[in-house]
C-alpha positions in Angstrom: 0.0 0.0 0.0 1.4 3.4 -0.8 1.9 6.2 1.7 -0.6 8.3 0.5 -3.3 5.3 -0.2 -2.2 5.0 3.6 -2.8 7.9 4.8 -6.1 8.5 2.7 -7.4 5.1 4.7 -6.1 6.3 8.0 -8.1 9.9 7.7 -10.9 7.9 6.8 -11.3 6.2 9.6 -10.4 9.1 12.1 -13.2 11.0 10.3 -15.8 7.8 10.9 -14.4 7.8 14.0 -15.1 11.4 15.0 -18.6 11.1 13.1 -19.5 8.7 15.7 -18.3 10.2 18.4 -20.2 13.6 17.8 -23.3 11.5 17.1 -23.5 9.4 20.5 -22.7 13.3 21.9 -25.5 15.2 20.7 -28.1 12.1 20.7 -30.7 12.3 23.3 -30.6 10.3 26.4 -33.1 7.8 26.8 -35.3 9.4 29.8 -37.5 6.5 30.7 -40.7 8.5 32.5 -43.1 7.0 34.8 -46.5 8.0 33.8 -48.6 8.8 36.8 -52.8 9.1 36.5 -53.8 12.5 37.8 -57.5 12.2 39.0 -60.0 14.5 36.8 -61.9 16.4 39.7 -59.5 17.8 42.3 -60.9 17.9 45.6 -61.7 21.8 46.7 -60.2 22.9 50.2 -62.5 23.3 53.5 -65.1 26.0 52.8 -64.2 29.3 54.4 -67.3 31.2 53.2 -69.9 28.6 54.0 -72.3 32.1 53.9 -70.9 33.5 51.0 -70.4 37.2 50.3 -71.6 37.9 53.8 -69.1 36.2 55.9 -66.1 38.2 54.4 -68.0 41.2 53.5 -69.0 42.5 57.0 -67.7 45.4 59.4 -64.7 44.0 61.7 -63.7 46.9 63.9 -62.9 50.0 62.6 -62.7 48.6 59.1 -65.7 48.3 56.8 -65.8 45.4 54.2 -70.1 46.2 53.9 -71.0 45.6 50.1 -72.1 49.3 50.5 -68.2 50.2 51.4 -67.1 48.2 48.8 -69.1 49.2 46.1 -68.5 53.1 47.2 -64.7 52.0 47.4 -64.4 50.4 43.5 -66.7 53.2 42.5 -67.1 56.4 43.8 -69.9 57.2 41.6 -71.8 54.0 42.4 -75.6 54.9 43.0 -76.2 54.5 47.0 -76.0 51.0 48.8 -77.7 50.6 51.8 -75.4 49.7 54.7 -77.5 46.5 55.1 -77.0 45.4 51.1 -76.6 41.6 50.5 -75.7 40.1 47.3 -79.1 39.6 46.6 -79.3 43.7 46.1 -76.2 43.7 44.4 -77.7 41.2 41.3 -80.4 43.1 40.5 -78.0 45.7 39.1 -75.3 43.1 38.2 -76.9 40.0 37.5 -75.3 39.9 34.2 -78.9 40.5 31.8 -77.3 44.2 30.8 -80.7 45.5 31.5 -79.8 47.9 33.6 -76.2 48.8 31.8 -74.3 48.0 35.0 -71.7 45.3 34.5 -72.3 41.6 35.5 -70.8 40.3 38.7 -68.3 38.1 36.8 -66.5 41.0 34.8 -65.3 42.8 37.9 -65.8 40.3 40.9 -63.7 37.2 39.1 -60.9 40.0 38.5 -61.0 41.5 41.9 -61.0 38.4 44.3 -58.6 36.7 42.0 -55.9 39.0 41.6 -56.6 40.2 45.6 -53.4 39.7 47.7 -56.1 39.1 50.7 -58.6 36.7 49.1 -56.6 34.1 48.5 -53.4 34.4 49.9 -54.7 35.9 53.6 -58.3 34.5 53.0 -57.8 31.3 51.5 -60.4 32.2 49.7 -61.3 29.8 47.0 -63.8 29.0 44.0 -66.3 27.5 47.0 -65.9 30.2 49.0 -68.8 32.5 46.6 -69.9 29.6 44.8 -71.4 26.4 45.2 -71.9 23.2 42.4 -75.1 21.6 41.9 -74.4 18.3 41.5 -76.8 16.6 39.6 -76.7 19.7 36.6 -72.6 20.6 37.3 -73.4 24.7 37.1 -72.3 26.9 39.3 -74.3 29.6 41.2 -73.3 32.2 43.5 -74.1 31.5 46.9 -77.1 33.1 49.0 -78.5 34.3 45.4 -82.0 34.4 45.5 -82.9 37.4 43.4 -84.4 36.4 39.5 
């Protein structure tokens, strides 16, 4: 074999060489994963509102966490809440129909209870805590609602 048939051969094989070695590099492990079942309905944690609006939004010393006082807070130019307002007062205004051109309870209520720093984080307030699921039809309604 000649020198240079030789050395031809010889670079051959280095560059095989270093072809496989840059190939086993930059291959992907083999990750093997264990598939675990997550159950579909995650169980809610304990009720803290069992009352609804009403057990949160209530005078505690000094501080006033009324409907009224929070209606006059997010809305200075709110028409007048009687100190005594449930939520029942509150959705015949906001009960969503846009009859009366104020906006429904979920546009503002979902955005201010779920972005709240007291809610959930102080609260532990939770989806249960305004709402409650009828079972047998899966909707949701808010709590203490009577008002059509």
């Amino acid at each position: 074999m000649t020198n240079r048939k030789f050395r031809l051969l010889a670079m051959l094989i280095l560059c095989l060489a270093a072809a496989g070695l840059l190939a086993s590099a930059c291959a992907k492990p083999q990750i093997q994963e264990k598939i675990v079942e997550k159950p579909v309905a995650q169980i809610p944690p304990p009720d803290v509102a069992p009352n609804g609006c009403a057990d949160c939004h209530k005078k505690e010393g000094d501080k006033d966490y009324t409907l009224a006082a929070e209606a006059k807070k997010a809305n200075p130019n709110h028409v007048p809440v009687p100190a005594t307002a449930t939520v029942n007062d509150c959705i015949k205004c906001h009960g969503g129909a846009g009859k009366s051109g104020a906006k429904p309870f979920n546009t503002f209520l979902h955005k201010a209870h779920l972005t709240s720093q007291t809610f959930g984080p102080k609260l532990k307030g939770y989806c249960n805590s305004c709402h409650v699921m009828n079972a047998d039809t899966g909707y949701m309604t808010i709590k203490g609602v009577t008002a059509k």
